[in-house]
N, C-alpha and C positions, 0 to 999 in steps of 0.2 A: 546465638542459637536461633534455628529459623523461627519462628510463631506462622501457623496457618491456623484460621478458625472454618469452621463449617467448609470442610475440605469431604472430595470424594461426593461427589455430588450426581445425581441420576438425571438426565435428560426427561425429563417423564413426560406421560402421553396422553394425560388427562386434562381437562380443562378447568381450571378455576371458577367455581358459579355457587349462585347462592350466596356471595359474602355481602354481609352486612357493613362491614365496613374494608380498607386496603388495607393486607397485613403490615407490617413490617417486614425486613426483610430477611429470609430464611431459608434454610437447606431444606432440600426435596429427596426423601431415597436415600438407595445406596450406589454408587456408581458400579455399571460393571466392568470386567476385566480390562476389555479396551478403552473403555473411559480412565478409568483409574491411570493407566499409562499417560495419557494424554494429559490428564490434571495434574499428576507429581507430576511432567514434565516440565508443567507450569509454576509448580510450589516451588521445586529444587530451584530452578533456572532465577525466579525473583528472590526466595531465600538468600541463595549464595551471594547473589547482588549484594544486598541490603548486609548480610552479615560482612561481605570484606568491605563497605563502604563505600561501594561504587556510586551508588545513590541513596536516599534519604528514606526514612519510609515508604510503605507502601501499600494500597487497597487498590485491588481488580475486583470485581462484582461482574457476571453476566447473567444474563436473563433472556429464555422465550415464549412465547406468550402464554406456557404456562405458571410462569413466574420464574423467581430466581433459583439458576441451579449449582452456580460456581459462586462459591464468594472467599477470598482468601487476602490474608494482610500478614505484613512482616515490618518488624523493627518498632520502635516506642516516640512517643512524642519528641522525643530532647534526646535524638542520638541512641545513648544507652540509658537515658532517664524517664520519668515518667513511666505514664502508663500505657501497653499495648496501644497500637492502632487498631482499627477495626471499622467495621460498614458505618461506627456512629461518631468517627472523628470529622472533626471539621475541615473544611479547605476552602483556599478560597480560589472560586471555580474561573475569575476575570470572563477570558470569551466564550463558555460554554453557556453565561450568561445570555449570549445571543437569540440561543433558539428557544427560550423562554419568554422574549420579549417580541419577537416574531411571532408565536404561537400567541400572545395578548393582542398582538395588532390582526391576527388571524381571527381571531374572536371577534374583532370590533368588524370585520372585513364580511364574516359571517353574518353580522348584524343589521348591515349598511349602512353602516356611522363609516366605515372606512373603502375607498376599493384602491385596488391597484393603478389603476392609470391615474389615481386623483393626482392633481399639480399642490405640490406640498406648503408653497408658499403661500396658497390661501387659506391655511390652517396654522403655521409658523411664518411668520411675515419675514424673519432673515432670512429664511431660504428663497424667499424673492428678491430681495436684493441681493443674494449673496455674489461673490466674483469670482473667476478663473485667477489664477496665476500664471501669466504670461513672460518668466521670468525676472530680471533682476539688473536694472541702471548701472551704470557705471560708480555710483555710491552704495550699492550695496542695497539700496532702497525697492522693495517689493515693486513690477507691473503688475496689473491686474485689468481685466477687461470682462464686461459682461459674461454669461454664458451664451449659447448657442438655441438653447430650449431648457425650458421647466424643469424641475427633478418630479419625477415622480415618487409615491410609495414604493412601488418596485423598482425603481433606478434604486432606495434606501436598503430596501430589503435584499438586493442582490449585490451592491459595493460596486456601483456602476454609477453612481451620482456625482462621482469627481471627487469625494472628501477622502481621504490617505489617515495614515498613520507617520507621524514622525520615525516612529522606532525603523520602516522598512522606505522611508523615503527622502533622499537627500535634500531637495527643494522643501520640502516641509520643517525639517529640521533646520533649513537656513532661515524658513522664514520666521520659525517661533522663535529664533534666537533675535532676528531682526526688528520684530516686532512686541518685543517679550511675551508674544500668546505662551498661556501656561501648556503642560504637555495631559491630554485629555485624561491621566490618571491621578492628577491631582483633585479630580470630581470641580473643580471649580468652573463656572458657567461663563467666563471669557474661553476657556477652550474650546466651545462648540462655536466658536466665532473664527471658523477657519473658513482659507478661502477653497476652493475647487482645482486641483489640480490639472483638471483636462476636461471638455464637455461632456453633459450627462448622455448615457447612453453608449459611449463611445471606447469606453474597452472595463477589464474588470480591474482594481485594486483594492485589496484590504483597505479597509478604513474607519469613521466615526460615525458610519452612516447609522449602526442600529442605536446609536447614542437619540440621534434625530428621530428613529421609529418611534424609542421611547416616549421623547418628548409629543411627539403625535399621540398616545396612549393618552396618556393624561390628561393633553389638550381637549381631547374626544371623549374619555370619560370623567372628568372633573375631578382626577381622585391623582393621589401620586400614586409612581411604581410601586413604594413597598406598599401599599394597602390596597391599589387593584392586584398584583403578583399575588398577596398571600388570598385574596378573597373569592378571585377567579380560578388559579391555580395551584397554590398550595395548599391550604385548606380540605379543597375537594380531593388532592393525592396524597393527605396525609404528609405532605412534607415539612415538618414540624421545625426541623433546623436549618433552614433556608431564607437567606432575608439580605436584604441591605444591609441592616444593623443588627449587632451581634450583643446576644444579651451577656452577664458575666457569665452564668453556668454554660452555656455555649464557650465564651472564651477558650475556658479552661480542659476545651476539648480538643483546641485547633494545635493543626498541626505546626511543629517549628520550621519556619524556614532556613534556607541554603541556599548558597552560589559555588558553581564549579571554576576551582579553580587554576590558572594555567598548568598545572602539571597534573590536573586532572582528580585532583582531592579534593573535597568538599569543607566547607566552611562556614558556619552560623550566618545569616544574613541579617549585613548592617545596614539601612534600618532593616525591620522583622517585614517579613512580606506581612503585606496585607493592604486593604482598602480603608478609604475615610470613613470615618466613624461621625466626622460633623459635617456630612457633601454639602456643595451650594446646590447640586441636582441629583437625582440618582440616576447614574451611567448606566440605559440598557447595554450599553454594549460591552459591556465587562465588570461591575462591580458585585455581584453577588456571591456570596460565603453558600458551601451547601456539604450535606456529605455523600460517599458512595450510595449509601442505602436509598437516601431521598433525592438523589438524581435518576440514580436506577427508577424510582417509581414513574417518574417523569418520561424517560426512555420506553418503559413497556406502553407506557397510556400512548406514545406515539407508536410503538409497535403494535401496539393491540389497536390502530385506526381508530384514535383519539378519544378511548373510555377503559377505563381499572377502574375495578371496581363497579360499585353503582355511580362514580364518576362519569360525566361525557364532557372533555374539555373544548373539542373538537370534531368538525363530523369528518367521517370516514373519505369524503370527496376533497374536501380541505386536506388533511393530512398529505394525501397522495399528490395535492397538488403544491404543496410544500417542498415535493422530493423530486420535482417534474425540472428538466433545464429551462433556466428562465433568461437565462442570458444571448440565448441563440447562439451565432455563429464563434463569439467570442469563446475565449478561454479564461483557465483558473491560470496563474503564473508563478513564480517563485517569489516569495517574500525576499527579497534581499535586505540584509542588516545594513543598516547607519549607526544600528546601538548593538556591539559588540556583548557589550555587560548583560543586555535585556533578549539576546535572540539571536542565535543562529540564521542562518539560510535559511528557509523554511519551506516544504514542498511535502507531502505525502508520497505525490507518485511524480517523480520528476519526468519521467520517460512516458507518461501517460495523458492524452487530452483529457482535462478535467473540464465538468461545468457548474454552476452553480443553481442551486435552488434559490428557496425563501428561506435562508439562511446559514445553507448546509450545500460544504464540497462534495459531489458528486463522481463516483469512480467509473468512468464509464467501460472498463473492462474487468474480468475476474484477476484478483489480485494474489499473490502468490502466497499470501497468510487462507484463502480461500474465500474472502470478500468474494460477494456477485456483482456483476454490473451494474449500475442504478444504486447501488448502495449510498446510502449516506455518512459523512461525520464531519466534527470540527474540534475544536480544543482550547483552550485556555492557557494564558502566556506563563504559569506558574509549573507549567507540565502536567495537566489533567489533558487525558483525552477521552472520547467517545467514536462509538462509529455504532449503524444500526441496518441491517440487512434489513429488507420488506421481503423479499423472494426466498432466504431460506431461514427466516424468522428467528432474527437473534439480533442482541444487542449486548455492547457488552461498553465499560469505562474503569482507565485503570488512572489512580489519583496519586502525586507525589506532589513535593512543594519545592521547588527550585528554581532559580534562575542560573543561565539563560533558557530561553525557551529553546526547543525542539533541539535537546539535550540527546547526544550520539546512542548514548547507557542507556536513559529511560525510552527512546523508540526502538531500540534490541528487544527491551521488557514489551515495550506496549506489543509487538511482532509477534513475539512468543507466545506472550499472552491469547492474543488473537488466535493465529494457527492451532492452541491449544484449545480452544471451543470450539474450532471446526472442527478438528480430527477426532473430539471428543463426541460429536455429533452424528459423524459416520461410523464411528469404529463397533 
């Protein structure tokens, strides 16, 4: 049976002020006749999912900068066990963790403890020696050759610095096997000992780069991630369930995970998704647990140009410049798999020039769910995504637990999803 909680939801036209502190997160109104169309179109459409099994539970949350106005979840912890999901289960967010860590290093940037062109290896001394990978000996033995120029902070923050991901690149996965480097989600700190796949600057690939932001973070504020993350920003947005490390009563909230399986049924996942619990480092670039609700808070503070609340994480020039193309000429490109188990293909808009910001793919035409141009989003290899309009003020993230990533089922929902907050917007 479907489950939707705080469904039917009003667009509303008032501004949030006065608050003493950031609510939680909560329905607005009553939606009218043409909204309502547009939200059941959204309840039915993930309902019927989740009920025949196609995917694993599920929480959509959107919000505009009057707060949140859709919020709706279907299926239970454990299958058909446990208890409802809802905006306060947990998940574990991996790269959504990005633009949190970006927004810390934005802070420090704001400060002048950090900028953008600094050369990174006079803050982290491996990224000064670090090397290229210039293929591969007749033994199978790693070349490696200097780089070309420096990395910079924004070479890090845009994934132009040369560092990849195994899962979407063949030469990186030969050379972790060659050289047993662990694979960067095991949190252990020989895997930020990789080498550079191509010179900084010189084209864009996913990679380990915000793993390095982070470690910049720390180095620059003398504090680790989880205790500058919850002090600078969670804290001040009320994000109470968001951390590195997961307490038990949190545990007992997270969601179970799944892999799809070849004839397209789902499966318990062996091990249980999730992150380390003992890291040798904490991984900006992907290891933080959070829920619908307390991401949401995070999405509006950047929709609302970087303050909820009596919060200000951010100023309003920063934000904007967050969302701005920082890579120039270059392009976003398709993730291709190396790990079948872990990820699909991976592209948002494959037929479209994308760019990237300070941390965030950037759409640069209006998309057929009704995304605006300049829009931003990114996602998490567990199947969480986000995406956040700045021009017609909406933000929205729909959270499931599965591998592989960018799963065929769950981007029909996340689409749905989407088009169902525009049309609810207009109508």
């Amino acid at each position: 049976m479907q489950e939707v909680t705080r469904r039917d939801m009003l667009l509303t036209a008032g501004a949030m002020t006065a608050l003493m502190q950031i609510p939680k997160a909560h329905a607005q109104g009553a939606a009218k006749p043409g909204q309502k169309v547009a939200l059941n179109g959204v309840d039915k459409a993930i309902g019927a999912a989740v009920d025949a099994k196609q995917v694993p539970a599920m929480v959509a949350v959107a919000a505009n900068p009057d707060g949140i106005f859709y919020a709706g979840s279907w299926g239970k912890q454990y299958g058909d066990e446990g208890a409802a999901v809802d905006g306060d289960t947990v998940f574990w967010i991996a790269s959504m963790t990005k633009a949190i860590t970006a927004t810390a290093a934005m802070q420090l940037v704001e400060q002048g403890k950090l900028s953008l062109d600094q050369e990174m290896g006079k803050l982290l001394p491996y990224l000064a020696s670090v090397q290229v990978l210039d293929g591969f000996d007749a033994q199978g033995a790693p070349k490696l050759r200097p780089p070309k120029r420096p990395i910079t902070l924004q070479h890090l923050l845009t994934h132009t610095a040369g560092f990849v991901y195994s899962i979407w690149d063949e030469n990186m996965a030969r050379y972790e096997k060659a050289t047993g480097t662990p694979f960067i989600g095991t949190c252990e700190t020989a895997s930020l000992k990789a080498p550079l796949l191509f010179d900084p600057g010189e084209r864009w690939e996913y990679g380990i780069n915000i793993d390095w932001v982070g470690r910049a973070v720390e180095a620059v504020s003398d504090q680790s991630l989880e205790v500058y993350f919850r002090e600078n920003i969670f804290n001040p947005l009320n994000m109470d369930s968001t951390g590195f490390l997961i307490s038990s009563a949190q545990n007992k909230r997270v969601a179970a995970g799944y892999t799809r399986n070849a004839d397209g049924t789902l499966a318990p996942a062996s091990p249980p998704i999730g992150m380390q619990q003992r890291p040798e480092f904490f991984m900006g670039g992907g290891a933080l647990f959070s829920t619908p609700n307390n991401y949401m808070q995070f999405l509006q503070m950047l929709l609302r140009d970087g303050s909820l609340g009596r919060a200000r994480i951010l100023k309003p020039e920063t934000v904007a410049r967050m969302m701005e193309n920082h890579i120039g000429d270059l392009k976003v490109v398709t993730l291709k798999t190396v790990a079948p188990a872990l990820s699909k293909d991976a592209n948002f808009f494959p037929n479209m020039v994308q760019k990237w910001g300070l941390s965030f793919d950037i759409n640069t035409e209006v998309t057929p769910t009704g995304r605006s141009a300049g829009s931003v989003c990114w996602a998490g290899l567990f199947n969480t995504y986000f995406w956040l309009d700045p021009k017609k003020k909406i933000t929205g993230t729909i959270m499931t637990q599965m591998l592989p990533f960018a799963d065929d089922k769950v981007l029909e929902l996340y689409a749905t999803f989407e088009k169902g907050m525009y049309d609810a917007m207009t109508a």
